[in-house]
C-alpha positions as a LaTeX table, in Angstrom:
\begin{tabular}{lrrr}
\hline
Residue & $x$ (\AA) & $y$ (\AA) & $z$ (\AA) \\
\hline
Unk1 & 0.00 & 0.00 & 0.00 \\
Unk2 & 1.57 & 3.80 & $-0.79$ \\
Unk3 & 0.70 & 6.64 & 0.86 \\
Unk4 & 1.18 & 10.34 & $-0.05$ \\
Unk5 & 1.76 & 12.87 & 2.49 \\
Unk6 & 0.12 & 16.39 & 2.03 \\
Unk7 & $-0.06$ & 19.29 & 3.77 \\
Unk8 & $-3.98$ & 19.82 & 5.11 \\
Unk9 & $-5.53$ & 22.36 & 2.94 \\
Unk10 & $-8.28$ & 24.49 & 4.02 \\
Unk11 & $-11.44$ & 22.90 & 2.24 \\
Unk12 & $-9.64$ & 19.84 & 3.99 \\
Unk13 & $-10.21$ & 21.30 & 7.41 \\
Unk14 & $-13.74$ & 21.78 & 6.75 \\
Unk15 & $-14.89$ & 18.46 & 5.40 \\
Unk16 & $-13.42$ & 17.21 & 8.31 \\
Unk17 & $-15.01$ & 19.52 & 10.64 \\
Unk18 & $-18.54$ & 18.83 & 9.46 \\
Unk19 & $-17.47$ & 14.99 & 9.52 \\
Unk20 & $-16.42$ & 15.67 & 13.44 \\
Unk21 & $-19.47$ & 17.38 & 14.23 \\
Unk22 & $-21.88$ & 14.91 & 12.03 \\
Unk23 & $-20.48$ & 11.73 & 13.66 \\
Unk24 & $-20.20$ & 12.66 & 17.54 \\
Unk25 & $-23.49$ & 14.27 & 17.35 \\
Unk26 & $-25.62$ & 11.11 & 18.20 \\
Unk27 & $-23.99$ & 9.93 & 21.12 \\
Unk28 & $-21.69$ & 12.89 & 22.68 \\
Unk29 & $-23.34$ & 16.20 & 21.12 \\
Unk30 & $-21.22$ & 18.10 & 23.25 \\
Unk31 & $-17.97$ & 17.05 & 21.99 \\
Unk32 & $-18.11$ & 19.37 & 18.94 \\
Unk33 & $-21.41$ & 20.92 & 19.27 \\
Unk34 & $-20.32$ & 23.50 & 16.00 \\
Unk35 & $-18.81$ & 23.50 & 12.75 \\
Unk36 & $-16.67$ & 26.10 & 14.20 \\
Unk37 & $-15.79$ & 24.56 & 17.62 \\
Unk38 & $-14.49$ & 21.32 & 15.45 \\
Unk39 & $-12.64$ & 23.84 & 13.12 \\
Unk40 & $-10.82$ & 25.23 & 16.33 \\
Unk41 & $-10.02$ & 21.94 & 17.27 \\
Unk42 & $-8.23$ & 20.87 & 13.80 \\
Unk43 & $-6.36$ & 24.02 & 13.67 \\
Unk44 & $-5.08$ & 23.45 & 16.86 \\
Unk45 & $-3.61$ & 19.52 & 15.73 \\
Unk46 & $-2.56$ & 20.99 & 12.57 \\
Unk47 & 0.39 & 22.41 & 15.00 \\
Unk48 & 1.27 & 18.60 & 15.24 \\
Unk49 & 1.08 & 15.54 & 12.57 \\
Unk50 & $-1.91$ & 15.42 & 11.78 \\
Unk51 & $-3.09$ & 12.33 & 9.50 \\
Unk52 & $-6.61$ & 12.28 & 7.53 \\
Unk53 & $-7.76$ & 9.75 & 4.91 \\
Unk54 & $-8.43$ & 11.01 & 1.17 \\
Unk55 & $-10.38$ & 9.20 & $-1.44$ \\
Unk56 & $-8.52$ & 9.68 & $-5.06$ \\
Unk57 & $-10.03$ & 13.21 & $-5.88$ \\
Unk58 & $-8.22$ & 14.22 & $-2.39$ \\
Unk59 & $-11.73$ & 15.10 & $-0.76$ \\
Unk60 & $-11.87$ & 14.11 & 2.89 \\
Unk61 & $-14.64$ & 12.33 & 3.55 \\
Unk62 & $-16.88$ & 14.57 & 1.60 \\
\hline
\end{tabular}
């Protein structure tokens, strides 16, 4: 299996803040209760590594 490394664009960061928000909703609605909360949250791994999963187009989990 190969894996690319890229750098977390911003359209990245919110896919994947919806997708954080969407999922924990049902059973811990307080763990990202916002787009914006979850966006916070990204931006502050993005300091570290930071790995996502991208289909072929590069959209994450859209």
């Amino acid at each position: 299996m190969d894996f690319t490394l890229h750098d977390l664009g911003d359209a990245h960061v919110e896919a994947a803040a919806r997708l954080l928000v969407d999922v924990f909703r049902a059973h811990w609605p307080d763990a990202f209760p916002s787009v914006a909360e979850a966006r916070a949250e990204i931006e502050e791994l993005r300091a570290h590594i930071l790995w996502v999963a991208l289909d072929g187009d590069g959209a994450c989990w859209d």
